[in-house]
N, C-alpha and C positions, 0 to 999 in steps of 0.2 A: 504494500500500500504506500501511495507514496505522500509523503509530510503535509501537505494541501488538506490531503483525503482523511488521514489519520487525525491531525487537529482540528477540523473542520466535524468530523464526528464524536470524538472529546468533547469538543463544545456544546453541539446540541445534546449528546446526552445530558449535560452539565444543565442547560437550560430548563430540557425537562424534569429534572431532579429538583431543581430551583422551585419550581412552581408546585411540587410535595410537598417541600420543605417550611415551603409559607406558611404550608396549612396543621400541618402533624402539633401535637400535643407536647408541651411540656413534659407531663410524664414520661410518653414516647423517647421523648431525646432523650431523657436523663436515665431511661433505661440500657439504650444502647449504648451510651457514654459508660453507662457503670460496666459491662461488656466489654468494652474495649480498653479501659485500666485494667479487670482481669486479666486479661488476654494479650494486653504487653507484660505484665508480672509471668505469668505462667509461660510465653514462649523469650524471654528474658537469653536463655543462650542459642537461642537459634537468629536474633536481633544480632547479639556478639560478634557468633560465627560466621556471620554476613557483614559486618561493623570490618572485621579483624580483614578481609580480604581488602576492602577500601582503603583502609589504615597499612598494611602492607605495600601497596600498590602506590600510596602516597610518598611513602619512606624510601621506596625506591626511584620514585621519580623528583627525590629533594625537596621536596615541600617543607616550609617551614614548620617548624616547633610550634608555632601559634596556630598555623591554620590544622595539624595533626593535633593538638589541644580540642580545636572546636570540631573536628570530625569525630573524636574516640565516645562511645561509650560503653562503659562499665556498670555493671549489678551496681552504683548508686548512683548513676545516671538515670537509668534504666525505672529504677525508682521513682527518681525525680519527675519524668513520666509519667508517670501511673498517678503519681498525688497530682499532678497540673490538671489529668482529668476528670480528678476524684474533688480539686478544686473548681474546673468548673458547673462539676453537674452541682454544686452547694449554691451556684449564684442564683440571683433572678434572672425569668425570662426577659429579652428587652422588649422580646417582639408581643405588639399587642397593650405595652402599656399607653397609655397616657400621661404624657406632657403635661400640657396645657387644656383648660377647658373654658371657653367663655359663652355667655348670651349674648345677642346682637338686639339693638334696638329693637327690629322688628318679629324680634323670635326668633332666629336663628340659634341654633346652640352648633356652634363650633370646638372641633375637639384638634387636638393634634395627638397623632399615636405613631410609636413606633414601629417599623415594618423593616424586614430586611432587605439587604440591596441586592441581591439576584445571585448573581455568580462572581465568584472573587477570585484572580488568577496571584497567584504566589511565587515567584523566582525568585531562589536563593543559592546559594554555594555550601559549604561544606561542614554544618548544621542538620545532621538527621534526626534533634529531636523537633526541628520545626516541622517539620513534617505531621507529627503527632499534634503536636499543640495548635497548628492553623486548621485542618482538619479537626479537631473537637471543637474549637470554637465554633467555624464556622457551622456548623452544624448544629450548635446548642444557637446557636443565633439566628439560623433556618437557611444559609447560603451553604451553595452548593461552590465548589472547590477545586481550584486545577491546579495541582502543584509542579511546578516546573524547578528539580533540584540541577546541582552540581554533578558536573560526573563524576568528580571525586569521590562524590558519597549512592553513588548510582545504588551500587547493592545493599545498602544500609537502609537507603530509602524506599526502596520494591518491596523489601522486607516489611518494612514498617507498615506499610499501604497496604499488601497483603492483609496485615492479621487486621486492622483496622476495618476492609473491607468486608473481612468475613463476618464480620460482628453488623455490618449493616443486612449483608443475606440472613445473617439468622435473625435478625429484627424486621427481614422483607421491607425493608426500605431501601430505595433506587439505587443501584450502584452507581451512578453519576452524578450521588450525592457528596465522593469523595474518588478524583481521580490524579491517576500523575503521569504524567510524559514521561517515558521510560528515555524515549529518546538522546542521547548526549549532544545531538548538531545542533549548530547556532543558526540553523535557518529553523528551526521550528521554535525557538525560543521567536525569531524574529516574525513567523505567523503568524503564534499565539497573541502577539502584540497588535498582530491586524483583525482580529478577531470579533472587534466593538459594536458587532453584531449580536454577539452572545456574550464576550462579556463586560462587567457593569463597573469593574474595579482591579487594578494593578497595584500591589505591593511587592516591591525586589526589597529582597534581605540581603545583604551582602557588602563587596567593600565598593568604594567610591565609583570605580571603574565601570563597574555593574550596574550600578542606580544610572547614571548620568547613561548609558546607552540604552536602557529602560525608557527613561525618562526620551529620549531623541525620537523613538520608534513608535511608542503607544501610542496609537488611535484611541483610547479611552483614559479616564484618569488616574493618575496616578499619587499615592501616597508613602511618602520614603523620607530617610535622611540621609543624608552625602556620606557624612564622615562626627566621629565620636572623639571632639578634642574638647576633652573634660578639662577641670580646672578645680583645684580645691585651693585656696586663699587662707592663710594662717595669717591673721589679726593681731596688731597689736595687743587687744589684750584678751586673747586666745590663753586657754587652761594646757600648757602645752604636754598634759598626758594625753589631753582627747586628741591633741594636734598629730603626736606621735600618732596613736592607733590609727586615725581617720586616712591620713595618709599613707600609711604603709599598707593598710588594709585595699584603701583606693589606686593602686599601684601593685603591689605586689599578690591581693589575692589570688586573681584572675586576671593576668596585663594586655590576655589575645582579646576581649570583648571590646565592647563600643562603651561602656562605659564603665570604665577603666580610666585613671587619672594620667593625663598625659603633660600638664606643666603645673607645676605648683608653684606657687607665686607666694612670697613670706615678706610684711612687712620692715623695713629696715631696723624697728625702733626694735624690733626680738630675734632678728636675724641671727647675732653672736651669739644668743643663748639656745638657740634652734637650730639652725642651720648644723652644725656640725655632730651632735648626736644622731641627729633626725639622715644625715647623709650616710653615718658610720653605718644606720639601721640599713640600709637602702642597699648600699656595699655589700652588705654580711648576705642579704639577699641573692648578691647577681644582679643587681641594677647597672646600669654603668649612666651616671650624670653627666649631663651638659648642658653646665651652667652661663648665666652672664658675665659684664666684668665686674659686678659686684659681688656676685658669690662665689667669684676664682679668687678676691680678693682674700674672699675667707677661710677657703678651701683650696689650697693649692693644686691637689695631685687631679683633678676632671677638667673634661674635657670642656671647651669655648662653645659655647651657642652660638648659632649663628639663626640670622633671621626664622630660615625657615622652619626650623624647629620647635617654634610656638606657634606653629600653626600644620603639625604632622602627627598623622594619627600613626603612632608607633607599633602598638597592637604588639609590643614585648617588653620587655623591662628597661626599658630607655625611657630617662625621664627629663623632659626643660625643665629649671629653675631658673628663676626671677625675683628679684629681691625690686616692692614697690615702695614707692616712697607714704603710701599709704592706700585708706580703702578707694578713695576717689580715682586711682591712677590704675588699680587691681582691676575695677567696673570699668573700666576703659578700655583695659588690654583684651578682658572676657569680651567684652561686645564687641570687641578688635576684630580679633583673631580668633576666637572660638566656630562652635559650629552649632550653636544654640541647643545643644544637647544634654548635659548635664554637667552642673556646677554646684560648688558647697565652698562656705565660708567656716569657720575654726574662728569663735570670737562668743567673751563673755558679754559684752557691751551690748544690751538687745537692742537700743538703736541703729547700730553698725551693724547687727544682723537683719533688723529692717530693712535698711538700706540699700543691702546687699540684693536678698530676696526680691525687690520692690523694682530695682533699678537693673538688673541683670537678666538678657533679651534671650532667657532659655527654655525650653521645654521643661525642665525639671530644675527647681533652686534646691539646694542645702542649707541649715543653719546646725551644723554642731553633727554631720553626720553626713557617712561615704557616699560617694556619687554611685559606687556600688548596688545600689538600693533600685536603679531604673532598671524595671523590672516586674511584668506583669504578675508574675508570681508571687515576688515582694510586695507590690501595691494592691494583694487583695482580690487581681485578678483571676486566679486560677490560671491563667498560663496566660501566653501576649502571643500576636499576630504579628506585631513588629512595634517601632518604636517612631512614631513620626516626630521631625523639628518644623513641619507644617504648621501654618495660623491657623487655615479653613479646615474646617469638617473636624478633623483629630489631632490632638497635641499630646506628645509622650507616648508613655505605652499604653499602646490599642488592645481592648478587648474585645466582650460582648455588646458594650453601650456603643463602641466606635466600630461594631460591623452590624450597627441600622441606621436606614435614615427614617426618616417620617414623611408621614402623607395626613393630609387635613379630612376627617370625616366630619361631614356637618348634616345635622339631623333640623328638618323643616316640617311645617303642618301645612303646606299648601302655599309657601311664601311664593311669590313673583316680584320681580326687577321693576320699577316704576320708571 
């Protein structure tokens, strides 16, 4: 079959799956959701054993340590799975509620309610638990699903989709409620983009490279963010044990994700009392710094920043320092040079954390806690669909609330137009 033919039928099954999906029960969803966290727990090494070919296959062809980071999963990844969907089936439906409700002068009762958006296409790279988590969402949300991965994680991902699938046959609901391009060529990635016939919504996960030729192609809209240059700010009058944990923690947990601390900027006036503990931490780690010429003044032995490196998403243990002359120059450099993604300030002064919060152009502020934390899982979500630095429609991590939109039912006794 050839690429035209093959996404062009993905699609409409996906359509007519869409329009089940609108309609099917609450309970419904949350049954085959419960279904499908058993069902990655109990098939957990045959996930692995299809994981470990990918992850081989990576190692030999030199991929990095970060992007082999975000391909591996292991029994407590695997885990982490199964609670994303054991988190979503605990949330509310969005589909079906009501917003807003009002009377019109002349009788009209206007309502505004949630409904979901139809078909949602997903491209990502080499991430096979997104695969799980966009797939339950969109389904507990009533949108039907085309996942388009990385080849890198091809086998990880067929796997996943598999067992996912079969949980919808045994619940006899649409299998084009949850499909994926097995395909690896970039002409069907570049299709599915022309596709805006069937479908209603594009999100690409992945690094910059990826979104921005997303972004060039889609005939439909798109929702994404570029790139994760995070920023945590140590305050003058910062408690600098939280400053230590906040940053090491924001840095050094997890350094391959998007939000991951990528320059830390430290006031001048605590620099000398900061700076060199907080760097020794960093070191002992496997960081390697690259600082301005203020903090080479403090620090001899790292290496010179240079421009572009407070504004590069490193995605491993390389970190810009910047030492500001305070919070007004800190809120400058962040709106500068960041990528409106995630940000936290390290400061006892709650005006200065006001400030901060108030005046700083991101998707997600901090006051006194790791940028670490953007994260559907973390914020209560049950799992995320991705992470937009969008103004319109979704900001931050996307759930179930940011995969509906709404439609106006208005309920009349016979009213006419004058």
């Amino acid at each position: 079959m050839k690429t035209k033919q093959y996404i062009t039928q993905v699609c409409e099954e996906a359509k007519k799956a869409a329009r089940v999906l609108s309609n099917i029960s609450t309970n419904d969803k949350n049954k085959v959701l419960k279904d499908m966290a058993a069902a990655i727990r109990k098939n957990a090494k045959y996930i692995i054993a299809a994981n470990q070919k990918d992850v081989g296959a990576a190692k030999t062809s030199g991929k990095s340590q970060s992007f082999i980071d975000r391909l591996l999963l292991d029994k407590k990844r695997i885990e982490y799975m199964a609670k994303c969907i054991e988190g979503v089936v605990k949330l509310p439906d969005p589909c079906g509620e009501i917003i807003k409700m009002q009377k019109r002068p002349n009788g009209l009762i206007m309502a505004k309610m949630r409904a979901p958006i139809g078909v949602i296409g997903i491209i990502y790279e080499a991430r096979p638990n997104v695969t799980s988590d966009c797939a339950t969402l969109c389904l507990k949300s009533g949108n039907a699903v085309i996942l388009k991965g990385g080849a890198g994680a091809i086998k990880s991902n067929v796997a996943i989709c598999e067992i996912l699938r079969t949980c919808l046959k045994k619940q006899k609901l649409p299998l084009g409620s949850i499909q994926l391009i097995e395909s690896a060529k970039r002409d069907a990635t570049n299709c599915l983009l022309k596709m805006d016939k069937y479908l209603d919504l594009i999100i690409p996960r992945g690094g910059e490279a990826l979104i921005k030729a997303v972004v060039k192609s889609a005939r439909m809209p798109v929702i994404k963010h570029y790139k994760g240059i995070c920023h945590v700010y140590v305050d003058k009058t910062a408690n600098l044990k939280k400053a230590f944990n906040i940053c090491f923690n924001a840095k050094v947990q997890r350094p391959g994700v998007c939000n991951a601390m990528e320059v830390m900027l430290v006031d001048k006036k605590i620099a000398a009392f900061f700076l060199p503990e907080m760097i020794k931490r960093f070191k002992k780690a496997g960081v390697e710094i690259r600082g301005c010429i203020k903090t080479r003044k403090l620090i001899k032995d790292i290496k010179r920043a240079c421009a572009k490196d407070f504004s590069t998403e490193f995605l491993n243990l390389t970190l810009a320092v910047k030492i500001t002359s305070g919070l007004e120059e800190a809120i400058a450099h962040i709106n500068t040079f960041g990528s409106s993604h995630s940000d936290a300030i390290v400061a006892e002064n709650y005006q200065s954390a006001l400030k901060f919060l108030k005046e700083v152009d991101s998707a997600c502020v901090y006051s006194n806690a790791s940028t670490r934390f953007t994260d559907g899982y973390e914020f209560g979500m049950g799992a995320e669909i991705g992470i937009s630095t969008d103004k319109i429609h979704a900001r931050g991590p996307m759930a179930l609330e940011e995969l509906s939109t709404y439609k106006y039912i208005v309920f009349g006794t016979g009213q006419v137009r004058k």
